[in-house]
Structure formats: C-alpha cells, structure tokens
Backbone as CSV, one residue per row, in Angstrom:
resi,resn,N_x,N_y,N_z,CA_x,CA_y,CA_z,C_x,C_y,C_z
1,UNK,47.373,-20.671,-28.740,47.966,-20.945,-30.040,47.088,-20.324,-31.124
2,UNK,47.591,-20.019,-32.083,46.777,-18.681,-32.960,46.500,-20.205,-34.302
3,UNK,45.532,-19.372,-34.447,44.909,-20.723,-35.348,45.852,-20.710,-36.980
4,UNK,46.599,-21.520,-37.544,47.193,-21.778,-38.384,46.316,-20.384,-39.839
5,UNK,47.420,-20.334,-40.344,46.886,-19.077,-41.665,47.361,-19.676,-43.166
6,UNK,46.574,-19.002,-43.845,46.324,-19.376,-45.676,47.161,-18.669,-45.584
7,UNK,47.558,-18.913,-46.887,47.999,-17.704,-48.222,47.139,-18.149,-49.196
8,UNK,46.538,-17.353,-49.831,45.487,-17.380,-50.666,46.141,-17.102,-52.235
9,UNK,46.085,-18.125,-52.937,46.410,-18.036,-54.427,45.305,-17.087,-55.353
10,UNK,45.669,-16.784,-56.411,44.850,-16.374,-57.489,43.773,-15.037,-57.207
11,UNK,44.413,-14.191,-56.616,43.652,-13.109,-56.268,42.237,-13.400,-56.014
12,UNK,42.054,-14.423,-55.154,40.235,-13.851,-54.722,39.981,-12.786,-54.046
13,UNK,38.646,-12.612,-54.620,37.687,-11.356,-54.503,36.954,-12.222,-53.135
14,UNK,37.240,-10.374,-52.250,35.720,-11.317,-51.245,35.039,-9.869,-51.521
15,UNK,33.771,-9.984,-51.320,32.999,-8.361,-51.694,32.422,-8.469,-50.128
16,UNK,32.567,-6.865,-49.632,32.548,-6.055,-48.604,30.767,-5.099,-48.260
17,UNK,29.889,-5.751,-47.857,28.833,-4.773,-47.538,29.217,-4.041,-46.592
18,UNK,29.235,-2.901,-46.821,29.703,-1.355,-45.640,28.108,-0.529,-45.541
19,UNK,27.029,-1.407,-45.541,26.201,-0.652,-45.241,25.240,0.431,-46.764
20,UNK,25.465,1.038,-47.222,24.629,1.260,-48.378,25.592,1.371,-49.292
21,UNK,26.936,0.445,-49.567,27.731,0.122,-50.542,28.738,-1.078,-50.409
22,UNK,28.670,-1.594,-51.747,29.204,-2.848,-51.306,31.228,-2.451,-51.931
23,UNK,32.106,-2.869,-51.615,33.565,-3.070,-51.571,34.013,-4.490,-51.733
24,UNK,35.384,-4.419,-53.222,35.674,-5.641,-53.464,37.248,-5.761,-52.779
25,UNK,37.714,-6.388,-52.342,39.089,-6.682,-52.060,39.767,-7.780,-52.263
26,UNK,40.991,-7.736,-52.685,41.884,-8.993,-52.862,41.723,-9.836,-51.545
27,UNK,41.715,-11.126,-51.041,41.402,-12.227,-50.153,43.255,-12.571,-50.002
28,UNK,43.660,-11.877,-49.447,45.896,-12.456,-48.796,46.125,-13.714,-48.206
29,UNK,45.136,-13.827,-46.708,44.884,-14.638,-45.986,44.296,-14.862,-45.526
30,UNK,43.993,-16.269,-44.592,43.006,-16.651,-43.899,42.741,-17.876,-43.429
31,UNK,42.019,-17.519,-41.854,42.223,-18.630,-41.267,40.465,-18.870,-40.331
32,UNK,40.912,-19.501,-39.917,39.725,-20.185,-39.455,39.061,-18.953,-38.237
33,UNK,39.775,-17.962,-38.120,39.393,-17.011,-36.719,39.592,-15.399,-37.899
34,UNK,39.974,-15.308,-38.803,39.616,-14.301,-40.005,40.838,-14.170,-41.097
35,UNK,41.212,-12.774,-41.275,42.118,-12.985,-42.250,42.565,-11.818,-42.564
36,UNK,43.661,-11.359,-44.158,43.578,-10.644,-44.429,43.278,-9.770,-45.856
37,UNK,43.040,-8.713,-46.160,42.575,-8.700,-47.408,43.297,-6.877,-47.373
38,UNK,43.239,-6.673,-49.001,43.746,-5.760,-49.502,43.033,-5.036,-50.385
39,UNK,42.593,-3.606,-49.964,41.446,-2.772,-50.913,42.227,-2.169,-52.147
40,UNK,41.655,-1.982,-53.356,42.116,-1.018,-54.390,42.847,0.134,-53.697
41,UNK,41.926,1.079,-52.881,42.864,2.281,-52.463,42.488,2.425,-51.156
42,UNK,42.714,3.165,-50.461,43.123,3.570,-48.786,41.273,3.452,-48.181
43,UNK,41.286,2.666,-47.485,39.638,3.034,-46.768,39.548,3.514,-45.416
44,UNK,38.536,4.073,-45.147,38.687,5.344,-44.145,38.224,4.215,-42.734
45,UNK,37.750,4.767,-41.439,37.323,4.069,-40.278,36.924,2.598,-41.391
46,UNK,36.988,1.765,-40.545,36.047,0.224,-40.897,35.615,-0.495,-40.001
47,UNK,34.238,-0.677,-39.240,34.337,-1.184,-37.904,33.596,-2.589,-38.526
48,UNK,32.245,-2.820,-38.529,32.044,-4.714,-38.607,31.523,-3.987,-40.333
49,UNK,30.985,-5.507,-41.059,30.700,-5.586,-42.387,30.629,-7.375,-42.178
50,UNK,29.353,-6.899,-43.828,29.022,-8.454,-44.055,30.099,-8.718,-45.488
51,UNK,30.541,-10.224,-45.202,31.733,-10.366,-46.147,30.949,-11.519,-47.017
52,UNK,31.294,-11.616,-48.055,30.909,-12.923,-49.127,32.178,-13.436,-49.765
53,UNK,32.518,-14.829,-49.458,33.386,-15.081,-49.613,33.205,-16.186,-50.542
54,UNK,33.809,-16.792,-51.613,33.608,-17.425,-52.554,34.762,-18.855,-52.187
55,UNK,34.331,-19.620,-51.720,34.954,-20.958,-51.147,35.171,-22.148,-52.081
56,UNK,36.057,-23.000,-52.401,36.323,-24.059,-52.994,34.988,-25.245,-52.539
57,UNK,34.649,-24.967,-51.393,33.565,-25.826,-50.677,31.760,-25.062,-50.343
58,UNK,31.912,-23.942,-51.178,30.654,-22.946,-51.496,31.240,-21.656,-50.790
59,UNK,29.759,-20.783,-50.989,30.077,-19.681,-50.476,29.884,-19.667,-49.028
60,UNK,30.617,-18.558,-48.668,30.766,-18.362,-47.133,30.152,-17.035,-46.896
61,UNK,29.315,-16.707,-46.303,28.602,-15.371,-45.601,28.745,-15.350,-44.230
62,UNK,30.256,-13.962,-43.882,30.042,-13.758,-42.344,30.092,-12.343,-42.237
63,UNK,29.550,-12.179,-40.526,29.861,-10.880,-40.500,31.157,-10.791,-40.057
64,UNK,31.749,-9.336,-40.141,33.677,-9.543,-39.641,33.237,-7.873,-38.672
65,UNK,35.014,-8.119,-38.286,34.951,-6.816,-37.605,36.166,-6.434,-38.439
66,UNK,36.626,-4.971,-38.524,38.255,-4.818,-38.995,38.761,-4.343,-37.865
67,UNK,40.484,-4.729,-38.264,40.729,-4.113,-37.125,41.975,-3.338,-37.544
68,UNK,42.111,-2.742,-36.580,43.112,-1.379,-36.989,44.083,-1.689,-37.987
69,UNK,44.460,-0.844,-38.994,45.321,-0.823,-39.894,46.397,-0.690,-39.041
70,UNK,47.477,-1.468,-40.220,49.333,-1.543,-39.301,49.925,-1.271,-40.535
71,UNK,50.627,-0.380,-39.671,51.943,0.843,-40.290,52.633,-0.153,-41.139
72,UNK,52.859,-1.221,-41.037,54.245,-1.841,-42.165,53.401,-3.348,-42.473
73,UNK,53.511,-3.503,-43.815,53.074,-4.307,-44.718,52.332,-4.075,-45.697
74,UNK,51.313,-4.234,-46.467,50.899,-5.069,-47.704,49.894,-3.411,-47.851
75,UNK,50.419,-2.956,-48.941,49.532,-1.108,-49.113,47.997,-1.701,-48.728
76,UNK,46.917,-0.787,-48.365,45.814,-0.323,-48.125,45.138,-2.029,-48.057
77,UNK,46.166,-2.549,-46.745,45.664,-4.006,-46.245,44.989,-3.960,-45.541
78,UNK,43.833,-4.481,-44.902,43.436,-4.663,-43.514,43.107,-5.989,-43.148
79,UNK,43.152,-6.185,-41.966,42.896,-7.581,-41.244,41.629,-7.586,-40.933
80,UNK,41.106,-8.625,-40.569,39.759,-8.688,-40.206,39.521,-10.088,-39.432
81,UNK,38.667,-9.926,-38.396,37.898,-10.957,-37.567,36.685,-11.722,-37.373
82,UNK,36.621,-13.109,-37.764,34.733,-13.251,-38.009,34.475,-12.811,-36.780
83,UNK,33.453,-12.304,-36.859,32.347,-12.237,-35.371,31.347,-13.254,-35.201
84,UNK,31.010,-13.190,-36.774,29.695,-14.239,-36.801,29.572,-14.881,-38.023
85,UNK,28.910,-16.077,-38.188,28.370,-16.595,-39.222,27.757,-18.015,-38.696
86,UNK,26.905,-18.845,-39.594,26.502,-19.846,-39.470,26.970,-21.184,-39.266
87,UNK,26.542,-22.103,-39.257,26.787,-23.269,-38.988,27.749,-23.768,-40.750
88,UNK,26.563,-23.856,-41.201,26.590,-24.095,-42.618,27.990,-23.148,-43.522
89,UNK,28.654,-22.411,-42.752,29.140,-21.094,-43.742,30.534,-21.458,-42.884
90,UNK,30.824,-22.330,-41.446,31.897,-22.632,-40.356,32.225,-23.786,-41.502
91,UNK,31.045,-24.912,-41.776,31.571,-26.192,-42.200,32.434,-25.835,-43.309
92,UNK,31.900,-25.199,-44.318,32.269,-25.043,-45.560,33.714,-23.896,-45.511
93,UNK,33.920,-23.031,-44.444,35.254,-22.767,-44.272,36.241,-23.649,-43.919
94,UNK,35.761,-23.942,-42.797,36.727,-25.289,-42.308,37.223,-26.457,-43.591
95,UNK,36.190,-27.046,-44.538,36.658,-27.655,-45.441,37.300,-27.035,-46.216
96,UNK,37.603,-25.929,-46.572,38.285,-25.288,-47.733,39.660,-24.901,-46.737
97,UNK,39.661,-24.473,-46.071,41.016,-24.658,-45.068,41.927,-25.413,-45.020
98,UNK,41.369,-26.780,-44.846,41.867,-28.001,-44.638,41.755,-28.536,-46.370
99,UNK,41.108,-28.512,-47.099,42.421,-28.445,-48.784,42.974,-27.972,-48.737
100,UNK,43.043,-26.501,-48.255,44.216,-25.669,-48.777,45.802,-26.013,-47.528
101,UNK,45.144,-26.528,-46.391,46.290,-27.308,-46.302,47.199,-28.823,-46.875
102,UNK,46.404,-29.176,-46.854,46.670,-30.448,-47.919,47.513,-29.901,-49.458
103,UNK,47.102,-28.835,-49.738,47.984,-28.071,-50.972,49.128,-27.575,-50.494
104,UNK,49.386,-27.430,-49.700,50.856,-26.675,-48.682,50.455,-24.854,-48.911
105,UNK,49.586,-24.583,-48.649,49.201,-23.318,-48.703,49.550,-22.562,-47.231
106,UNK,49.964,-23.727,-46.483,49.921,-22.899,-44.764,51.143,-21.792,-44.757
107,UNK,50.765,-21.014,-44.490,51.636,-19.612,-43.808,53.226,-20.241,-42.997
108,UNK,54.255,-20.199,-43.126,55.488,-20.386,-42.115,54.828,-18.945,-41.115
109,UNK,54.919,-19.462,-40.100,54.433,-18.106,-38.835,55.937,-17.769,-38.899
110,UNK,57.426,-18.515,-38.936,57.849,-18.209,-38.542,58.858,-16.712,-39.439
111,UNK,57.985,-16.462,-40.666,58.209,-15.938,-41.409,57.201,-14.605,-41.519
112,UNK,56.102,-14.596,-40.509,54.824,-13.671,-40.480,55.454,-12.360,-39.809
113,UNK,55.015,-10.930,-39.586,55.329,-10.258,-38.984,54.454,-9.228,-39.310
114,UNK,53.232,-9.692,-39.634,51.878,-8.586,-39.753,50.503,-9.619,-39.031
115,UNK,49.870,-8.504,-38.368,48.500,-8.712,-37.474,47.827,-9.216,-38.710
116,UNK,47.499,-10.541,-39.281,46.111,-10.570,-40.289,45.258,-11.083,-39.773
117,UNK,45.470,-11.902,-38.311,43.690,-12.398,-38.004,44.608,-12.675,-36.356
C-alpha cells in the first residue's frame, strides 16, 4: 500500500543542494516515503540532493534521490524519494503530515495518475 500523499497549499519552497549550487522549487506533494516538486525551468540529469524543507512542525533536512521525469503532468516536475534523514527530521515530518491530514489535505489516489513518490 503506497503511503497516503499531500497536496501542499501555498507554494512552499523546499531549496535543493545539487552539490556546489543550491535550487529552489515549488513543494506539490508529499508523503511520508517523498514527494513532488516543481523547478522554475527544465533541470538536466538529477540523481540524490540534500533537501531543506520548511515544516509546520520545524525544519526537515533529508537527503532524496530523483527519479526519472514523466512525460505527462505538472511542466519541469520531478518526483523525489527520501533516502535518508534523521530521527528528529522523520518525527517532525510525520507530525506535519498528520495536520495536514486532519486539514483534508490528503490526495484522492483515486484521482492521481502521476509517479510523485
């Protein structure tokens, strides 16, 4: 069972370390196993990156992986997967998850038809 997904209100920013530059992107969705997000313009290969994510319950620092861009949906979107992060950075996702379900923020799957996590 694929772990339940956000829709993320109010355009958050998560900022993107790619190594000797950092990248801001709109925050679409997200779930407890990753999410998806949307760059200003087209980005080339993307394999892991450290993400900073700005949480209702603090900040969140993980590393992600991306994963392949898909032909139909949301312009110069990509999905992404945590790989890693802390203890401290799991709790504080998990709580902001679980408000944002309590807000009715959850995704209808049965309405989904793009890879975001």
């Amino acid at each position: 069972m694929r772990a339940p997904r956000m829709r993320v209100p109010n355009n958050e920013l998560v900022k993107f370390n790619l190594g000797s530059r950092h990248v801001f992107a709109i925050l679409v969705r997200l779930s407890m196993t990753g999410g998806l997000v949307q760059f200003k313009q087209p980005m080339a290969d993307l394999a892991l990156a450290e993400a900073d994510l700005t949480m209702t319950s603090g900040p969140v620092n993980a590393l992600v992986e991306f994963l392949k861009p898909q032909p139909v949906g949301i312009a110069n979107s990509r999905a992404f997967r945590f790989v890693a992060m802390d203890d401290a950075d799991f709790t504080r996702l998990a709580t902001t998850l679980q408000a944002m379900t309590k807000q009715g923020w959850t995704e209808d799957p049965r309405r989904s038809n793009s890879a975001a996590n």
